[in-house]
C-alpha positions in Angstrom: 25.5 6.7 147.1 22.5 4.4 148.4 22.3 5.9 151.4 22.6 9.3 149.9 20.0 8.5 147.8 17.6 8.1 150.8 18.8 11.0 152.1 17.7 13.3 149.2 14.2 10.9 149.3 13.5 11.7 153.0 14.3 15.4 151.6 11.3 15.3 149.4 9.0 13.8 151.4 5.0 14.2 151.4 4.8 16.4 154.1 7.0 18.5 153.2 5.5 19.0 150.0 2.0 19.5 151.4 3.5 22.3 153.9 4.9 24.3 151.1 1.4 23.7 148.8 -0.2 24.8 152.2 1.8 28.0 152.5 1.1 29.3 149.0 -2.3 28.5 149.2 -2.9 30.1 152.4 -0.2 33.4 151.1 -2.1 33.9 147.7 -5.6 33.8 149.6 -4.5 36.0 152.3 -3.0 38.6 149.7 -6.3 38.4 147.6 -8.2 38.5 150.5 -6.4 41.5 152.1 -6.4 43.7 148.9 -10.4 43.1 148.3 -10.9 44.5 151.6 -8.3 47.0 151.5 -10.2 48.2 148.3 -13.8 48.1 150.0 -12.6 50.4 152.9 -14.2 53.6 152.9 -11.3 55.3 155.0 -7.4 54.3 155.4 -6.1 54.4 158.9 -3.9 56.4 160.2 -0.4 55.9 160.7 -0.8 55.5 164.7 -3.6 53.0 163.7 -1.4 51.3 160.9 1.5 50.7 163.6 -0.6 50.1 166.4 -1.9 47.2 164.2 1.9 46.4 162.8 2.8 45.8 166.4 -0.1 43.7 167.0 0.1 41.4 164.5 4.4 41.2 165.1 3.7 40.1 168.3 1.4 37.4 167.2 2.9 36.0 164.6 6.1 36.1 166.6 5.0 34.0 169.1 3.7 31.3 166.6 6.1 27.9 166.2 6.6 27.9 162.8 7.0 23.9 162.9 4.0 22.6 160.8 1.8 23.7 158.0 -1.5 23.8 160.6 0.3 26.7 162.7 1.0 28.6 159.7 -1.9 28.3 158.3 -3.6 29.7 161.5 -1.3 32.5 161.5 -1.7 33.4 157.6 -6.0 33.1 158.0 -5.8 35.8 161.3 -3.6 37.9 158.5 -6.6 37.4 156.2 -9.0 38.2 158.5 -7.7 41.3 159.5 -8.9 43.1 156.0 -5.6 45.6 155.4 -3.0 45.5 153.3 -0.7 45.7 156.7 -1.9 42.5 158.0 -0.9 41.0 154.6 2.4 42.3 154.6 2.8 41.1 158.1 2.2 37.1 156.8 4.1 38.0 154.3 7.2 38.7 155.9 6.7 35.9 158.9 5.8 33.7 156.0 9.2 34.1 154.3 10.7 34.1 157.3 9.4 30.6 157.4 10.4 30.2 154.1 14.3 30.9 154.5 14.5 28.7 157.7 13.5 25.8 155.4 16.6 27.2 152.8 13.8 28.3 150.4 15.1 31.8 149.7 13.8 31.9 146.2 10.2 31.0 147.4 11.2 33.3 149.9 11.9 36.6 148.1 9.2 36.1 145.8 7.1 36.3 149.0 8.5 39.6 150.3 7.9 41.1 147.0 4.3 40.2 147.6 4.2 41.6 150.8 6.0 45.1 149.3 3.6 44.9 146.4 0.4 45.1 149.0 1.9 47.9 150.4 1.3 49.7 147.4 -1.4 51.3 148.2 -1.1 52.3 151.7 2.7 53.2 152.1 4.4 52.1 155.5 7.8 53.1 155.5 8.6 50.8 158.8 7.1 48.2 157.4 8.5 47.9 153.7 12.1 48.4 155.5 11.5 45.2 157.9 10.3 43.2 154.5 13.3 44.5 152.4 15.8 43.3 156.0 14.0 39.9 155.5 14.6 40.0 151.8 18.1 41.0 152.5 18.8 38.2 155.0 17.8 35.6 152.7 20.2 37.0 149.9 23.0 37.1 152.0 22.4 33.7 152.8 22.4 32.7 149.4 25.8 34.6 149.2 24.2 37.2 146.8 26.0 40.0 149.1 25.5 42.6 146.4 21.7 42.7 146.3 21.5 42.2 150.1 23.6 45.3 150.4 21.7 47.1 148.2 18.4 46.0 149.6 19.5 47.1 153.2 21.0 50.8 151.6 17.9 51.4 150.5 15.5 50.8 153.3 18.0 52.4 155.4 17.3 55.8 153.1 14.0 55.3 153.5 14.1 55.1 157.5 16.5 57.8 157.8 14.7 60.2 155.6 11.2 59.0 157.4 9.5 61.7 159.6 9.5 58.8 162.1 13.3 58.1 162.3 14.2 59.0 165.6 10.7 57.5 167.0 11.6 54.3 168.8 10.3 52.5 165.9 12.2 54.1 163.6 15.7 53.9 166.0 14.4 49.9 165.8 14.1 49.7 162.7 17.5 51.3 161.6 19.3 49.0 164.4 18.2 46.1 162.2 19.5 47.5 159.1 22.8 48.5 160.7 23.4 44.9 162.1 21.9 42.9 158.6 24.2 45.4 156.8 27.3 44.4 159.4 26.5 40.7 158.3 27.0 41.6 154.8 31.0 43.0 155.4 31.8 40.8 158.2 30.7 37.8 154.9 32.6 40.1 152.4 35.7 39.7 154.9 35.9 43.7 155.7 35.9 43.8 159.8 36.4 47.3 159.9 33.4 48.5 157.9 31.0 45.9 159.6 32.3 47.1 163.1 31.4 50.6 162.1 27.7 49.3 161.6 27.5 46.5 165.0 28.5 49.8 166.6 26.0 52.1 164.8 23.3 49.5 165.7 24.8 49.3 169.5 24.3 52.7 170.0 20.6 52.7 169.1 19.8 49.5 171.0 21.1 50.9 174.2 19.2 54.1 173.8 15.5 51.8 173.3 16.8 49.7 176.2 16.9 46.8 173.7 19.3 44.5 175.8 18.6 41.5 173.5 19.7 43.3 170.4 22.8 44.8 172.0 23.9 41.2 173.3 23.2 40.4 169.4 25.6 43.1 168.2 28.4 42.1 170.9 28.2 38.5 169.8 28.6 39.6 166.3 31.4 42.1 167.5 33.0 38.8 169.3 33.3 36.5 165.7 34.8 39.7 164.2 37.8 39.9 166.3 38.1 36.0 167.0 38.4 36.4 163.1 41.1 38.7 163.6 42.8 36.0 166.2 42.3 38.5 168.4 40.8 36.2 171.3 40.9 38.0 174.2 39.0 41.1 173.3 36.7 38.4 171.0 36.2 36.8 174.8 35.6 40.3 176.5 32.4 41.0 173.8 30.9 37.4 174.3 30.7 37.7 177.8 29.2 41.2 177.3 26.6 39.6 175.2 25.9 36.6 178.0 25.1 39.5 180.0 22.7 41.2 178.3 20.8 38.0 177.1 20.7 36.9 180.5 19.3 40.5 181.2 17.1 40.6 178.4 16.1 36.9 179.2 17.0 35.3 175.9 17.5 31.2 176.0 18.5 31.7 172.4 20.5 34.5 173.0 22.0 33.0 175.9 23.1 29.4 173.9 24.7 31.3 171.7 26.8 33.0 173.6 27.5 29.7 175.5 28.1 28.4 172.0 30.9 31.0 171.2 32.7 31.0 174.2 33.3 27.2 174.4 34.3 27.2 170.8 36.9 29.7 171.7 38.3 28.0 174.3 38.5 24.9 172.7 40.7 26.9 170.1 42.9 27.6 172.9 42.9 23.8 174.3 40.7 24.4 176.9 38.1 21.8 176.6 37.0 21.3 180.1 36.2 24.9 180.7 34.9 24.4 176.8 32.6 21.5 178.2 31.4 23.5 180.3 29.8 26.4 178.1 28.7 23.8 175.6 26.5 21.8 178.2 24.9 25.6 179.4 24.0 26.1 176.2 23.0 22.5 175.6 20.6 22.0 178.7 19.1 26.3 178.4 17.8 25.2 174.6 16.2 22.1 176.0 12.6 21.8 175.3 12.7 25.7 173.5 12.6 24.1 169.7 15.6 26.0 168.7 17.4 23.3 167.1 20.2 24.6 165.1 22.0 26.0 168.0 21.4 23.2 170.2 22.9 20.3 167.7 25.9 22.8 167.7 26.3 22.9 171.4 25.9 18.5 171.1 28.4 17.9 168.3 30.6 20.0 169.9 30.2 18.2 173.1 30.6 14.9 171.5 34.3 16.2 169.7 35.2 16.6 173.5 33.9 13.4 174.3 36.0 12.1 172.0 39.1 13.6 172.8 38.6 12.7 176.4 37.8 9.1 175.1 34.7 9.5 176.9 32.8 7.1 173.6 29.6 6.3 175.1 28.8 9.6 175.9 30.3 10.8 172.1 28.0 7.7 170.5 24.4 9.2 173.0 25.2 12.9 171.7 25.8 12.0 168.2 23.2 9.5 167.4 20.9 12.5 168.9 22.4 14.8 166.3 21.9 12.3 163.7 18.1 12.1 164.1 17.8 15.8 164.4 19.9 16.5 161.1 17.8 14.3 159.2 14.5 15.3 159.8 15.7 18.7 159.7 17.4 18.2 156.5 20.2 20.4 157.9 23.5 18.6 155.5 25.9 20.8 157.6 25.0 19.0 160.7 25.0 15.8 159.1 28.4 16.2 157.8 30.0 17.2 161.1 28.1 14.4 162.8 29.3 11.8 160.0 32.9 13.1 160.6 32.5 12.8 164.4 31.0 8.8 163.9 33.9 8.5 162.0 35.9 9.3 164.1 34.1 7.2 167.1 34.3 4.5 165.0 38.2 4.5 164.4 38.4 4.8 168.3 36.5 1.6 168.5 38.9 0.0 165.9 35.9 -0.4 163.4 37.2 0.9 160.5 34.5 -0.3 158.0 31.4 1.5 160.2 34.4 4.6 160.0 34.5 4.0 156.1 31.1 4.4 156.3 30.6 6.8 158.3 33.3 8.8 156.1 31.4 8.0 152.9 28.2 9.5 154.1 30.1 12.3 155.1 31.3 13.2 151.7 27.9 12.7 150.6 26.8 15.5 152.5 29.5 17.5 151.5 28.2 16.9 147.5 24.5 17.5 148.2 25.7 21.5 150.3 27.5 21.8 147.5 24.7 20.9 144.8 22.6 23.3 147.3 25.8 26.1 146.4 24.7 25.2 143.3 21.5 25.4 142.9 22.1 28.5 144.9 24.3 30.2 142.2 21.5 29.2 139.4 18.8 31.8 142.0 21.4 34.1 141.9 22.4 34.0 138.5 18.4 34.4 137.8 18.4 37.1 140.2 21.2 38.7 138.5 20.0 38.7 134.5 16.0 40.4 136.5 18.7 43.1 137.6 20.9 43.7 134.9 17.1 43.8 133.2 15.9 46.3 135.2 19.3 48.4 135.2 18.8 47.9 130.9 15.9 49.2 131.6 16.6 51.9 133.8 19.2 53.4 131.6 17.4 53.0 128.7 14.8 55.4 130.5 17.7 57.5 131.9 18.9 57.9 128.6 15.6 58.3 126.9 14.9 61.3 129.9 18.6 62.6 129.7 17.7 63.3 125.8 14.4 65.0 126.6 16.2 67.0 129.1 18.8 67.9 126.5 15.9 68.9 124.1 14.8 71.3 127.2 18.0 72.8 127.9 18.3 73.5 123.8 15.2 74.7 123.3 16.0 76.8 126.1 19.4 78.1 125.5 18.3 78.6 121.8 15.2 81.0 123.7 17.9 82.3 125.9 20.3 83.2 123.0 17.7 84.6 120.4 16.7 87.1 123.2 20.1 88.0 124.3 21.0 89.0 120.4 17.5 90.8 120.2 18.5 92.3 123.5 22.0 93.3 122.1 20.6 94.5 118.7 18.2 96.8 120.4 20.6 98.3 122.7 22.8 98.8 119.7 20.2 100.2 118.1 19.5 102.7 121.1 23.4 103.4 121.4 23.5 103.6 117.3 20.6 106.4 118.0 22.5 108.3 120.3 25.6 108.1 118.9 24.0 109.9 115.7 22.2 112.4 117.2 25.6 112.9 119.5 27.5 113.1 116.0 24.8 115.4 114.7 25.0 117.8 117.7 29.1 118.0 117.7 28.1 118.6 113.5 26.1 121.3 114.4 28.4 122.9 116.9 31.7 122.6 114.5 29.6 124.6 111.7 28.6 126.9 114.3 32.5 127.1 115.3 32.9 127.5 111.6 30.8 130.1 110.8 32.2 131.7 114.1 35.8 131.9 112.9 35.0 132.7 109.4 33.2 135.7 111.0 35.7 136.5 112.9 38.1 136.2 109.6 35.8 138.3 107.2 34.9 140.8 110.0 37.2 141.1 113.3 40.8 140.7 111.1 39.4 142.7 108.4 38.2 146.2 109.8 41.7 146.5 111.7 43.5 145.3 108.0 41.0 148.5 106.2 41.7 150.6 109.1 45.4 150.5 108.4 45.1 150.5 104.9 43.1 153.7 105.1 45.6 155.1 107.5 48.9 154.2 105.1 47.1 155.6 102.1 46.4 158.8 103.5 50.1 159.3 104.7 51.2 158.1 101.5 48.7 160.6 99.7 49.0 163.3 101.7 52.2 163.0 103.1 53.9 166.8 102.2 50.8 168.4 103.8 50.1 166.9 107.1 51.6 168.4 110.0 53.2 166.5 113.5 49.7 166.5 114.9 47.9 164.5 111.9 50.9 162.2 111.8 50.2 161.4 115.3 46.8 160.4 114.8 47.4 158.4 112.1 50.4 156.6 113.5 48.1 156.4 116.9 44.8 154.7 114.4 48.2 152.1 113.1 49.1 151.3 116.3 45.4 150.5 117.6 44.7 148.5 114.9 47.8 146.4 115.0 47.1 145.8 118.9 43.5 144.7 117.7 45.0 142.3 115.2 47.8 141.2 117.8 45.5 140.5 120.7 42.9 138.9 118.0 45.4 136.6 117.0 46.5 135.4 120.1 43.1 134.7 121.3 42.7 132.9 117.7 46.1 130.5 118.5 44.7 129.3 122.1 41.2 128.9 120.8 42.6 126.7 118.1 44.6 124.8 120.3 41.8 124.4 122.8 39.9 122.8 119.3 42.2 120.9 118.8 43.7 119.6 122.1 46.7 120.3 122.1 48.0 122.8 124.5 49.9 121.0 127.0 48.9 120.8 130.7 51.8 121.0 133.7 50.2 122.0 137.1 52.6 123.2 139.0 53.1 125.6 142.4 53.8 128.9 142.0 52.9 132.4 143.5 49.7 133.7 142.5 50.7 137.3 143.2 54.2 137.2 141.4 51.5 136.3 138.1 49.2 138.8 138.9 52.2 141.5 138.8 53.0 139.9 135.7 50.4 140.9 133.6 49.2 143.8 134.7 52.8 145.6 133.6 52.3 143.9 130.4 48.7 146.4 130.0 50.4 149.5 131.8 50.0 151.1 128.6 46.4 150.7 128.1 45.6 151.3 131.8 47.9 154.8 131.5 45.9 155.6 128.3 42.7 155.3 129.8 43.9 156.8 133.3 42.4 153.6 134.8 42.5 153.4 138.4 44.1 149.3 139.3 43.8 148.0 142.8 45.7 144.9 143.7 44.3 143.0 146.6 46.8 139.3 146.4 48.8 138.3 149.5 52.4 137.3 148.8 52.0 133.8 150.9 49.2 133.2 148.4 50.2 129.8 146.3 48.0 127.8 143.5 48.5 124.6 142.1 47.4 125.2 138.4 49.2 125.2 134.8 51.0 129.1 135.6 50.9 130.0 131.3 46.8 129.5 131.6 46.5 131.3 134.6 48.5 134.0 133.3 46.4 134.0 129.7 42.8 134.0 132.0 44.2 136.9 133.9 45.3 138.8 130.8 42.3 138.5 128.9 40.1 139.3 131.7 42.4 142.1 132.6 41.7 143.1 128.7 38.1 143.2 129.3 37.9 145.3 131.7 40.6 148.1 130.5 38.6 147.5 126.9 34.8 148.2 128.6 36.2 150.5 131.5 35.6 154.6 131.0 38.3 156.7 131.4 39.4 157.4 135.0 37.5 154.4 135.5 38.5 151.7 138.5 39.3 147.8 138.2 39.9 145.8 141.5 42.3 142.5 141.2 41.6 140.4 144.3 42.1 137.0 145.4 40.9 135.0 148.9 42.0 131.6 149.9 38.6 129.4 151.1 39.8 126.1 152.6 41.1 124.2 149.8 40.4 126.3 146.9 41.4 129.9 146.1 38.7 132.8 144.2 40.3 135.2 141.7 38.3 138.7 141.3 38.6 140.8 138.3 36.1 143.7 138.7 35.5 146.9 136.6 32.7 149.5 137.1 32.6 149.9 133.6 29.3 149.5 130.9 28.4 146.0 132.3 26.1 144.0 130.0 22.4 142.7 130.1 21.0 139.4 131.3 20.9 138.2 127.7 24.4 138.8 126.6 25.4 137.1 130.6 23.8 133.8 129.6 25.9 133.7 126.3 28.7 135.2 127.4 30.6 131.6 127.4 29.3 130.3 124.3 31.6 130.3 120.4 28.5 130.1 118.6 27.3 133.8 119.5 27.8 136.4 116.7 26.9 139.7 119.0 30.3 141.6 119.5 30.3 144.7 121.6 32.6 147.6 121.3 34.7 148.8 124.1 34.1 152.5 125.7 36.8 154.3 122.9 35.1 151.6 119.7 37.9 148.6 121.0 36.6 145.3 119.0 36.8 141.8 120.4 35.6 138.5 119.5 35.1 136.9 122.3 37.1 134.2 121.6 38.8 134.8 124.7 36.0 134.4 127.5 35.8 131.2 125.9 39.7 130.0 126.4 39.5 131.4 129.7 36.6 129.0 130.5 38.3 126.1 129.4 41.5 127.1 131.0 40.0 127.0 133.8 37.8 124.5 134.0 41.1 122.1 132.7 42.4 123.5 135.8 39.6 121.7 137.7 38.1 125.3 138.9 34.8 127.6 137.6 34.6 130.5 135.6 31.6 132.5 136.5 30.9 136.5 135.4 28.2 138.8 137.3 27.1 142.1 135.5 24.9 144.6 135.9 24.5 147.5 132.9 26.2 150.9 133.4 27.6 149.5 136.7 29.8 147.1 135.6 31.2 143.4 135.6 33.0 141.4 137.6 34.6 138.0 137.1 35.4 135.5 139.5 37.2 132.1 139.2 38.2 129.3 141.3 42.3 127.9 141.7 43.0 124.6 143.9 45.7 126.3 146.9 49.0 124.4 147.7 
């Protein structure tokens, strides 16, 4: 524990406290610095300028050594100087960078936020993405995978919905996110979904040319499937990434891949071609001050050494490693190096500098994991800030979800009172027509009514006091008429009861056309055959009147109609025309087929009528009557059955008329 003691003491040694006092100093005064001039600037620059000026100050601070407090400071006062909130962000993210190399990742993110917080004011989508990748690499470090991944998601929304995505800065940009993101699931064990991403990334470094990031993304692609055990194919991608680093002309690149490949084969027991990859890597990182990678390629020299029982070369390496370890603080070296001196030392036979050698090795092995430790108390912080924020944020979602519930009630609540005032005037409207409807159909029933009782007081009861006045003079006069009188009062009986007969059918179908319920069956049938019909049924009348009746129908002439209503329009019109036809008069029955429909004629050249009574003709409310040419009455009840007959037939009933030159009537049948 004594010697671990002075381990942790060279850990916190003066100058590494005065680097890290250096480094804020030099952060907070190039942040202050950068934001006063950012504020004094009359004019921001454009975003050609502001990347123009990103790439600059990359390329500078990229080729700093980031090995002593002097050369950052240098680097952090050129950020200062540069006046804009870019050059700021810049230091900060080459600053943190800095930062997690030393295993500072709390200093570091603290840093980056810095550096995203000076972008405030002048947005640079690029640029917050690269600090929110740096912020992201130091969490996944830390093993806080979840806020690493959700870091890299959301810069990678912000690239990919960037008007710049597909610029080469942009396809840069997203290759770095698809990689760090490809980290985070080849850590969380899940190959598949972090070869999906190496590949993603591949794809965009080959289209920039990028050979060094494609060599990355192999090497990567390599671990996944030596994880896997699958070796061969994990050989095949490391040699494609020597290639491309050797292309691209990365020593770093190149010792890794050196690295990888001789760890593989010493997997499969073949240490001298191992030895052999190791010592590439070892001598190519000579003098480049990339020592992590170079005390892997020497310890893993020296465990070949050692298994060749080759200890003098084992003890050079290691005692190199040891030095290195220790200044750099880097416990996972130490402990591999202790192990291997153990080891060297039980080859020797000295079993006590073994002991110790295995003592100092468990040491190391407390202080990583007091460094898990201390680790999991950052990311325990780190976790209570976010479950914080996400408090927060759904104490805000829920304080907006019940504002937006307030909107949509008010607004339904509008919606709803407008659709019943909507509703209650259309009601209203429809109430308003209804009545007036109801008022109308009123006024036409008491028109109906007045119609029929006219009909009852006047057309029923002249024919009734006509035979009255007929029976009571043969009853009177009886012994004194002679054969002639007789016959003209049997002759005044019978006219009266044909009146009566005729009015009384034309009273039955009006009332059933009232009340709806004469039945309707179309059917097929000859329209001559009906027209022969009826006009034997008035051969009496015709003879009386010494009517001249010309049938014009053609046999083969068919309608598709109800035949009884037919029959009853033909009969009453047939009755018109006998009853306003002057003796030795003519009536013309004629019918014509016109496509699909077939016209019925019924012409007389009898009294006719004037316009007036024509326009009323079809109307039950009229109360003119007109005699026939020998004082025949009529209601005209039947004009108005014939209309609806036909009309129920789906045809028209029209009448033309001229006075003293008679009237004819024409309507329309659908043919077979």
């Amino acid at each position: 524990m004594d010697r671990m003691t002075t381990i942790e003491r060279r850990r916190r040694t003066t100058t590494e406290r005065a680097w890290l006092g250096v480094l804020w100093c030099l952060i907070v005064g190039a942040v202050a610095t950068g934001c006063q001039r950012g504020g004094e600037r009359r004019q921001e620059p454009t975003a050609a300028e502001r990347a123009a000026r990103r790439d600059s100050l990359e390329a500078l601070f990229n080729a700093r050594r980031w090995t002593s407090a002097d050369s950052l400071g240098v680097a952090l006062r050129e950020a200062r100087a540069s006046g804009d909130s870019v050059a700021v962000a810049v230091a900060c993210r080459a600053a943190a960078m800095a930062l997690q190399n030393k295993q500072r990742f709390a200093e570091a993110a603290q840093v980056v936020q810095t550096g995203i917080e000076a972008l405030h004011d002048t947005p640079d989508t690029i640029l917050e993405a690269a600090l929110q990748n740096t912020a992201a690499t130091g969490y996944r470090r830390m093993g806080a995978l979840f806020e690493a991944s959700d870091r890299l998601y959301d810069a990678l929304h912000r690239v990919e919905t960037f008007s710049g995505a597909d610029s080469p800065e942009g396809k840069r940009m997203r290759a770095f996110l698809y990689n760090n993101l490809g980290n985070v699931y080849k850590y969380l064990n899940d190959g598949d979904e972090a070869e999906i991403f190496f590949r993603r990334a591949i794809v965009l470094d080959e289209e920039l040319g990028n050979n060094n990031g494609v060599a990355m993304n192999y090497s990567t692609l390599g671990s996944i499937y030596e994880y896997r055990k699958q070796n061969d194919s994990a050989l095949a991608f490391y040699n494609r990434a020597l290639e491309r680093n050797i292309r691209g002309g990365s020593a770093t690149g190149i010792a890794i891949c050196h690295n990888h490949i001789g760890q593989l084969l010493m997997k499969r027991g073949e240490m001298d071609s191992a030895l052999v990859h190791h010592r590439a890597a070892y001598r190519v990182l000579q003098g480049e001050g990339e020592v992590w990678n170079r005390q892997r390629a020497a310890l893993s020299m020296a465990w070949i050494y050692l298994q060749k029982n080759n200890l003098e070369a084992a003890r050079r390496l290691l005692d190199e490693t040891e030095v290195v370890a220790l200044r750099a603080h880097s416990f996972g070296h130490l402990e591999e190096t202790y192990y291997c001196q153990a080891e060297y030392y039980r080859r020797r036979g000295d079993y006590r500098a073994a002991s110790d050698r295995q003592a100092r090795c468990l040491d190391c092995r407390d202080s990583m994991a007091r460094q898990r430790d201390e680790r999991e108390v950052v990311q325990n912080r780190i976790r209570y800030e976010r479950e914080k924020n996400d408090a927060e944020v759904f104490r805000l979602h829920r304080r907006n979800e019940a504002v937006e519930a307030n909107r949509r009630l008010i607004l339904f609540s509008s919606v709803l009172i407008g659709s019943i005032l909507i509703v209650l005037l259309v009601l209203s409207v429809l109430l308003i027509r209804l009545q007036r409807r109801r008022n109308r159909e009123l006024h036409e029933m008491n028109a109906t009514k007045d119609k029929f009782f006219s009909i009852i007081s006047h057309d029923l009861k002249n024919p009734a006091l006509a035979q009255r006045n007929a029976l009571q003079a043969l009853v009177n006069d009886a012994a004194e008429l002679d054969a002639e009188s007789l016959s003209h009062y049997y002759a005044m009986l019978l006219k009266s009861a044909d009146a009566q007969v005729e009015l009384l059918y034309n009273l039955l179908d009006w009332a059933r056309v009232q009340t709806d319920r004469i039945p309707f069956t179309p059917v097929t049938f000859s329209l001559s055959r009906v027209v022969e019909d009826e006009v034997s049924l008035m051969h009496m009348p015709i003879e009386s009147k010494s009517i001249r009746l010309t049938v014009d129908v053609s046999d083969d002439l068919c309608a598709n109609a109800d035949r009884n209503m037919v029959a009853t329009v033909l009969r009453n019109l047939l009755t018109n025309a006998i009853k306003f036809s002057h003796p030795e008069g003519r009536i013309a029955i004629s019918a014509r087929q016109d496509g699909a429909w077939i016209t019925v004629s019924v012409a007389d050249d009898g009294v006719g009528m004037s316009a007036d009574k024509l326009r009323t003709l079809f109307d039950a409310g009229r109360e003119q009557s007109t005699r026939g040419t020998r004082g025949e009455t009529g209601s005209g009840l039947g004009l108005v059955v014939c209309k609806h007959f036909v009309e129920r037939n789906g045809g028209r009933l029209t009448a033309h008329s001229e006075e003293s030159r008679g009237t004819t009537f024409h309507f329309t049948l659908k043919a077979k």
